[in-house]
C-alpha positions in Angstrom: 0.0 0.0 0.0 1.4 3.3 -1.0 1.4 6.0 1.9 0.2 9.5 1.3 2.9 11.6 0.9 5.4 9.2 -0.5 5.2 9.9 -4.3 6.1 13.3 -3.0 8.9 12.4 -1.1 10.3 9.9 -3.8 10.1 12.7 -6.5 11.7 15.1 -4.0 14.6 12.7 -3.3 15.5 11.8 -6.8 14.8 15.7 -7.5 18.1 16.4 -4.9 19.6 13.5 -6.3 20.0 14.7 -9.6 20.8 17.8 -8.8 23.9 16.8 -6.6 24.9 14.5 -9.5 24.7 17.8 -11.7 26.6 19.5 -9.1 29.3 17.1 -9.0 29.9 17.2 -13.0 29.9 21.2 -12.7 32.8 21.1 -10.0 34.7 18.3 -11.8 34.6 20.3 -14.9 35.0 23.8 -12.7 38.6 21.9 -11.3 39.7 20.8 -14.9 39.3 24.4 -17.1 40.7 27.1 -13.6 44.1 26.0 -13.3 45.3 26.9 -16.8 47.9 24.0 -16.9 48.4 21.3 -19.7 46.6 17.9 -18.5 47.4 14.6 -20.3 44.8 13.0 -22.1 44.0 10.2 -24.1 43.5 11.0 -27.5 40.4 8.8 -27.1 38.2 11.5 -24.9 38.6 14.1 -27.4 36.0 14.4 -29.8 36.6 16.4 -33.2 33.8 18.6 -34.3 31.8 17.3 -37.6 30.5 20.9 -37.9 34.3 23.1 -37.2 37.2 21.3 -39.3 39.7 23.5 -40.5 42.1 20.8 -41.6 41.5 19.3 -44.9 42.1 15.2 -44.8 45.7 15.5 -47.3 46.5 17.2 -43.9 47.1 14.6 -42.3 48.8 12.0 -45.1 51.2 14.8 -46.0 55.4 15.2 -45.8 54.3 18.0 -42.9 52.5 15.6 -41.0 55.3 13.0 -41.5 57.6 15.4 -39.6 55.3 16.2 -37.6 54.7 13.0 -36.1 57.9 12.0 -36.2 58.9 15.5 -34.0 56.6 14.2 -31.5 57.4 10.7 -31.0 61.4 12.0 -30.5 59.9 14.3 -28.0 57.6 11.9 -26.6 54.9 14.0 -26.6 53.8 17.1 -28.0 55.3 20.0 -26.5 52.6 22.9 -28.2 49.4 21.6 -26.3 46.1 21.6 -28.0 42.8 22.8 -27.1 39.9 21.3 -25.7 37.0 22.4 -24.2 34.9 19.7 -21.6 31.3 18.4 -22.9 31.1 16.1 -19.9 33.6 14.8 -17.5 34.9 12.6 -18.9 35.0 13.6 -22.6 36.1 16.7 -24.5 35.9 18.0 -27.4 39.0 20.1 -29.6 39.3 23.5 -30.0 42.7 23.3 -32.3 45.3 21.3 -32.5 43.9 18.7 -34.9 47.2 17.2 -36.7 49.0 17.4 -32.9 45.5 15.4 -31.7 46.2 13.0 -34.5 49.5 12.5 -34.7 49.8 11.9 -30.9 46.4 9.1 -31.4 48.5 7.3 -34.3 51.3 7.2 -31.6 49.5 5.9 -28.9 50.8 9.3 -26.9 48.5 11.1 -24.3 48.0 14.6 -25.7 49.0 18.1 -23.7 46.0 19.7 -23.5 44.8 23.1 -22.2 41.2 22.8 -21.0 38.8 25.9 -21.6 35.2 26.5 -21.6 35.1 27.7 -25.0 31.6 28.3 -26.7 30.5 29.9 -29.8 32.1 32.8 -31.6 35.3 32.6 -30.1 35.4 29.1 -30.6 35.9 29.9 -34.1 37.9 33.3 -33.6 40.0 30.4 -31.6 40.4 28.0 -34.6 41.2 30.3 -37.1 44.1 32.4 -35.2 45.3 28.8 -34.1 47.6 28.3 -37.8 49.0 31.0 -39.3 48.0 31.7 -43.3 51.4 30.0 -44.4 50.2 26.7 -42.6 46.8 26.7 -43.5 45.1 26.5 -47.3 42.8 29.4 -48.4 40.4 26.4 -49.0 40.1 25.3 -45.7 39.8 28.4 -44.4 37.0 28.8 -46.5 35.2 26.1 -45.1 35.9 26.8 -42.0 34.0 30.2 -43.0 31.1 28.9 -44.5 30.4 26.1 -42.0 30.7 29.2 -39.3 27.9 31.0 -41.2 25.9 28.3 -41.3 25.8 27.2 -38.1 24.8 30.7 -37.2 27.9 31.7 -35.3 27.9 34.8 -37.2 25.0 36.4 -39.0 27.1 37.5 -42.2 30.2 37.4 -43.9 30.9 40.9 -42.8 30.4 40.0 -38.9 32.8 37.0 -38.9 35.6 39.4 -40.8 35.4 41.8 -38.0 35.5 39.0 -35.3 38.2 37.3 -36.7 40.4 40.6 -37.4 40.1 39.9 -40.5 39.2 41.8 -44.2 35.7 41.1 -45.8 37.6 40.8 -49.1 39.5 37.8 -47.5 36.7 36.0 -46.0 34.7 37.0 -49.2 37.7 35.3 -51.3 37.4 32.2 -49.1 34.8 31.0 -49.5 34.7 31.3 -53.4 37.0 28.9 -53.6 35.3 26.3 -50.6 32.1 26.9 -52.7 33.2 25.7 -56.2 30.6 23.4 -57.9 30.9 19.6 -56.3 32.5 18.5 -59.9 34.9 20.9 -59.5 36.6 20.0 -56.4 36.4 16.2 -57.3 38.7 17.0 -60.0 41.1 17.6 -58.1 43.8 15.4 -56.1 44.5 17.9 -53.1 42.2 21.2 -52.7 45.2 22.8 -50.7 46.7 23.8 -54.0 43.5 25.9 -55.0 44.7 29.7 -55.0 42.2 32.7 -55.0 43.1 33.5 -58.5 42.3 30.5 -60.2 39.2 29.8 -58.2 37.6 32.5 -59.4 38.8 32.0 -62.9 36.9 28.2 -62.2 33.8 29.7 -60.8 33.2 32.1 -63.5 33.4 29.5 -66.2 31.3 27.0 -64.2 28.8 29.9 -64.0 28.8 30.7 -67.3 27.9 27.2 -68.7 27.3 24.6 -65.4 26.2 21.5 -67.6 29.2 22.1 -70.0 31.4 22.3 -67.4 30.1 19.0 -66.4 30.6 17.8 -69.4 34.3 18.3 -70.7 35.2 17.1 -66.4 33.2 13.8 -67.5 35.3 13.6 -70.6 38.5 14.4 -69.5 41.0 11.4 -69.1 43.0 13.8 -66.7 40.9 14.1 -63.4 41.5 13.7 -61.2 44.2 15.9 -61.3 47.3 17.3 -58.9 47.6 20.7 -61.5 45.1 23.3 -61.1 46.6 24.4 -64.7 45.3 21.0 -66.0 41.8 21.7 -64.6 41.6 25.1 -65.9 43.1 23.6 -70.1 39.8 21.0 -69.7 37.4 23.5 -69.0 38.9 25.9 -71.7 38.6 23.4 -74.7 35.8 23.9 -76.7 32.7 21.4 -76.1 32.8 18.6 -79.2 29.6 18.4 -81.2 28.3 15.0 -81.4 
């Protein structure tokens, strides 16, 4: 027989009990972002955003990664810690740092992280600063960009230029190249080698005739292709009539 009263007192207990329990994961995660030193994690815990990749995947198959790799397993360990920021207590996910993350996994290292609560805009104002312009292609930065946008981090191109100290004619530049037509891109072996100048020379002649574009890529014996300049000779050659 249920008593009165103890539906009321059940609901009340679990009621604290969950709230201590969110208690506890507030202080544990309190204790791990407010001392500002590098922990060491498994590689495991950190989660890599599907939304904010700056890294395009040659970036990690290249000669830079090689050394990279090889850098850190001389060191045993990386000595530039990443980024994370904590999703739960036990679990984290990067903030930068993705070929250091990586390279440290393939290893079978713990990675030198700092942990910091980092949420929305600056997560991305984060990422972007994190690589220096020499390091990282126009390409990914682009996607980085566009992904930002439409995640609604920022609510125009304009916005995330002045967030990111950056120019609008940059930004604006980026993305034409991360938003070449599907067919495009495909064509080639490594995106990294895409410069601002040659994207745009692609996305006016894909805008000026998409389905011929599509065309003379379908025909071509040379895509995929490692030579932008090869790319840019298929799409200039006059269609053939049947």
């Amino acid at each position: 027989m249920v008593m009165p009263g103890s539906c009321d007192s059940t609901a009340a207990r679990c009621s604290a009990d969950a709230k201590h329990h969110q208690q506890s994961i507030n202080m544990s995660l309190d204790s791990k972002t407010s001392s500002g030193a590098a922990l060491l994690l498994d590689p495991a815990t950190v989660a890599v955003s599907s939304l904010l990749r700056l890294r395009a995947p040659q970036s990690f198959a290249d000669a830079a990664f090689a050394r990279l790799k090889a850098s850190i397993a001389h060191l045993g360990g990386n000595v530039q810690p990443i980024k994370v920021r904590p999703v739960h207590p036990d679990g984290y996910e990067l903030v930068f740092g993705h070929r250091r993350l990586q390279a440290c996994k393939e290893l079978g290292l713990p990675v030198a992280a700092l942990v910091q609560d980092v949420t929305g805009s600056r997560l991305v104002a984060e990422l972007d600063a994190s690589n220096d312009d020499n390091q990282v292609s126009v390409y990914e930065r682009g996607c980085l960009y566009e992904a930002a946008l439409n995640a609604g981090y920022f609510p125009s191109r304009r916005r995330l230029a002045e967030a990111l100290g950056r120019e609008l004619k940059d930004v604006v530049d980026a993305a034409t190249v991360a938003q070449l037509p599907r067919v495009i891109l495909d064509s080639l072996v490594d995106l990294r080698v895409l410069k601002i100048s040659a994207a745009k020379q692609l996305a006016a002649a894909a805008a000026a005739d998409p389905d011929g574009i599509a065309r003379r890529l379908a025909a071509s014996k040379a895509r995929p292709t490692a030579r932008v300049s090869d790319l840019l000779s298929v799409l200039r050659q006059p269609m053939a009539t049947p």
